[in-house]
C-alpha positions as a Markdown table, in Angstrom:
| # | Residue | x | y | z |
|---|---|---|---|---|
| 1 | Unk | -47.6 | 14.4 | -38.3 |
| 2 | Unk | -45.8 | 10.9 | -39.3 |
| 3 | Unk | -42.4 | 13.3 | -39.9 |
| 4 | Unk | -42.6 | 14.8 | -36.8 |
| 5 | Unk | -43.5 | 11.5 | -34.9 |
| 6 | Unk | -40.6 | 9.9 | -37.0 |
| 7 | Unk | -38.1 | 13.0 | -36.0 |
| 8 | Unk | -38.7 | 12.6 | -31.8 |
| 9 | Unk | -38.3 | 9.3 | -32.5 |
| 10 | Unk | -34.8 | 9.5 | -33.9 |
| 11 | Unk | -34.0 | 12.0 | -31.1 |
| 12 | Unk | -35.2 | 10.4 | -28.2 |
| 13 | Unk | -33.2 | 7.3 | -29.4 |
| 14 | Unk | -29.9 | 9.1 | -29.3 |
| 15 | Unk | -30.6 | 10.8 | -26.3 |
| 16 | Unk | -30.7 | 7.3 | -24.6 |
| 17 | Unk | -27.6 | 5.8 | -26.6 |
| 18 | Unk | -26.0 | 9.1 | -25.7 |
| 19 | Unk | -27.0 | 8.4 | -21.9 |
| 20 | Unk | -25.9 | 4.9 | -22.2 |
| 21 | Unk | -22.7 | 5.8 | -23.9 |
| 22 | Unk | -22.3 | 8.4 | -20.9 |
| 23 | Unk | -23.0 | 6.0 | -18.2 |
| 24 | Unk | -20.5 | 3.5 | -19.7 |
| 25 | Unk | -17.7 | 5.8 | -19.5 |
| 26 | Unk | -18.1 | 6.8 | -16.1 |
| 27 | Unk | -18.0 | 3.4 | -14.7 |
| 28 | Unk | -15.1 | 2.6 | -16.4 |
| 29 | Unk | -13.2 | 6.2 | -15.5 |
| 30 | Unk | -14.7 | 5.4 | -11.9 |
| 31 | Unk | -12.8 | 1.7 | -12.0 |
| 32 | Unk | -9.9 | 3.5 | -13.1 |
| 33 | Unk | -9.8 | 5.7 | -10.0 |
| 34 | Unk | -10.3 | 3.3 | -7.8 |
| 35 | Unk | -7.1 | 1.3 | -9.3 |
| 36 | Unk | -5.1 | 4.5 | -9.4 |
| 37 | Unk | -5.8 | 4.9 | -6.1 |
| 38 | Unk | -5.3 | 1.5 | -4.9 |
| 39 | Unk | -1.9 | 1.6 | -6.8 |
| 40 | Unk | -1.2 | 4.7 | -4.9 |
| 41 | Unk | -1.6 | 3.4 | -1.2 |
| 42 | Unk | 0.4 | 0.1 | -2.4 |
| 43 | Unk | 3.5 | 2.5 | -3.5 |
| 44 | Unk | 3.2 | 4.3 | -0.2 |
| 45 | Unk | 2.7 | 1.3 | 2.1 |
| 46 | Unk | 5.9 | -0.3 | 0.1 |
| 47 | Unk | 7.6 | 3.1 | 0.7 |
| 48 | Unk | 7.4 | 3.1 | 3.9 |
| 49 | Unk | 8.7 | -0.9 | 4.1 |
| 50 | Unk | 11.9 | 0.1 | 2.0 |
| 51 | Unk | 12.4 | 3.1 | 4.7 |
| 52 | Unk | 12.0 | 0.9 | 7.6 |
| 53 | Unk | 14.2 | -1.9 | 5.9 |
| 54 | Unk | 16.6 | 1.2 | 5.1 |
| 55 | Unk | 16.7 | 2.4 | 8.9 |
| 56 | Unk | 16.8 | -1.3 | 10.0 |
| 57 | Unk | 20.0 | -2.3 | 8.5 |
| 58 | Unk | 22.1 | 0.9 | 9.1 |
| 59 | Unk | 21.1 | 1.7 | 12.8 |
| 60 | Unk | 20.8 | -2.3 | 13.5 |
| 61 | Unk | 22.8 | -4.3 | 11.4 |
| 62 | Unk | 25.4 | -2.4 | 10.7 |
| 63 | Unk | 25.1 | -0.1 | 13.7 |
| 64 | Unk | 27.9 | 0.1 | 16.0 |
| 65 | Unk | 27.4 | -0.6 | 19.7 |
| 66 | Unk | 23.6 | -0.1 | 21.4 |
| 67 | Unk | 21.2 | 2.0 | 19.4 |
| 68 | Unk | 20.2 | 5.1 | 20.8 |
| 69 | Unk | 16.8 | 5.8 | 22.3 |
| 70 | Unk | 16.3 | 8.0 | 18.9 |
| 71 | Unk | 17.1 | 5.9 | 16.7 |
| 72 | Unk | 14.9 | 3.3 | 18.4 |
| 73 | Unk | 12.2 | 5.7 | 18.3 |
| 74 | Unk | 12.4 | 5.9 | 14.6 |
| 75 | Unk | 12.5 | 2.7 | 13.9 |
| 76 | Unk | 9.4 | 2.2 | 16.4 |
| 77 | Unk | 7.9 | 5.3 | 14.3 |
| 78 | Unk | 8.8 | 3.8 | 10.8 |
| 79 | Unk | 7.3 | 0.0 | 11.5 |
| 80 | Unk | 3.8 | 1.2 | 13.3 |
| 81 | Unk | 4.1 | 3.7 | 9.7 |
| 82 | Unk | 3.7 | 0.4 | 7.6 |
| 83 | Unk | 0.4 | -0.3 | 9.4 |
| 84 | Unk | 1.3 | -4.5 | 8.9 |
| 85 | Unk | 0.0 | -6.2 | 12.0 |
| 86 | Unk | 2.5 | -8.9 | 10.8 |
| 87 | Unk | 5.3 | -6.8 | 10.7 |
| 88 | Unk | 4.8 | -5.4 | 13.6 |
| 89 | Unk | 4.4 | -8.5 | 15.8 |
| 90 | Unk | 7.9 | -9.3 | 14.3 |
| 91 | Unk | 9.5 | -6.3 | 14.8 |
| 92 | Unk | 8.1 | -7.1 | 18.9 |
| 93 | Unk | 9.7 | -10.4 | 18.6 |
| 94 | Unk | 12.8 | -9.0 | 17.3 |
| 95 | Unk | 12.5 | -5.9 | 20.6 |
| 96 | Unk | 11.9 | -8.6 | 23.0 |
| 97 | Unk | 14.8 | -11.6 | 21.7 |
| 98 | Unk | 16.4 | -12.6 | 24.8 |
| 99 | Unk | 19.4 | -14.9 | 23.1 |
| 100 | Unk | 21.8 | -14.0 | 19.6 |
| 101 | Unk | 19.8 | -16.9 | 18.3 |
| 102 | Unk | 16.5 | -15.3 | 18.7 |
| 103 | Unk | 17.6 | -11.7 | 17.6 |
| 104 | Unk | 19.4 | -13.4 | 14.2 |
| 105 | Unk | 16.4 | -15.6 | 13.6 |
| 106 | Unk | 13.8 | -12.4 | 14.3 |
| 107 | Unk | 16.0 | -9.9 | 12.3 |
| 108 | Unk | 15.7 | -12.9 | 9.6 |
| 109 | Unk | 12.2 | -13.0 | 9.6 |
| 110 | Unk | 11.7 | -9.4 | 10.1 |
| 111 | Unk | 13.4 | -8.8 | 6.8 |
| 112 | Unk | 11.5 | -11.5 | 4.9 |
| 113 | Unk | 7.8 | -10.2 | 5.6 |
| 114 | Unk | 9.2 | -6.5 | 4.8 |
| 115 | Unk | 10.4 | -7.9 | 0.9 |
| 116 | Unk | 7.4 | -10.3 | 1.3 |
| 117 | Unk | 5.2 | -6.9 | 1.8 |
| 118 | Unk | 7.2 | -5.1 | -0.8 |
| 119 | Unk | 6.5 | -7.7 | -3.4 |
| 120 | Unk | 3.2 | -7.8 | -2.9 |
């Protein structure tokens, strides 16, 4: 009776350690998902940052002339794609500059809260 007492004994306590042991890994492979998949969105978000940047300088900066409605477009497309209320009120500063001053100083600060967003 004491042998088999003893042997359930010994059983039940690895069943719990194993349990433990079990419940241990999954939260940490469950933290590790969540960090994957916050890594994840961060490489998209600064994706799409470098792709309005991209489309910023070469249809604005170094554009030639007006830019077309497309291109606009895009670059209205591309900015609302970065989903940065920040940006986005900059990029409507830059839209609605009235002088060269306030286009140079929006464009400025445009491009500093897109590295700014990139870096982050």
């Amino acid at each position: 009776m004491n042998k088999t007492r003893l042997f359930l004994i010994i059983i039940f306590t690895f069943l719990v350690a194993g349990n433990i042991y079990l419940a241990v890994m999954y939260s940490l492979s469950r933290l590790e998902s969540i960090q994957a998949r916050n890594q994840l969105e961060n490489q998209k978000t600064n994706e799409k940052a470098v792709y309005f940047a991209k489309l910023f300088v070469e249809k604005v900066l170094l554009g030639e002339g007006e830019v077309s409605f497309e291109d606009r477009l895009k670059l209205e497309n591309a900015v609302r794609d970065i989903n940065d209320q920040k940006i986005f009120d900059q990029w409507q500063a830059f839209t609605n500059s009235q002088s060269d001053k306030e286009v140079q100083i929006s464009a400025g600060l445009l491009l500093e809260f897109l590295f700014d967003k990139v870096s982050e």
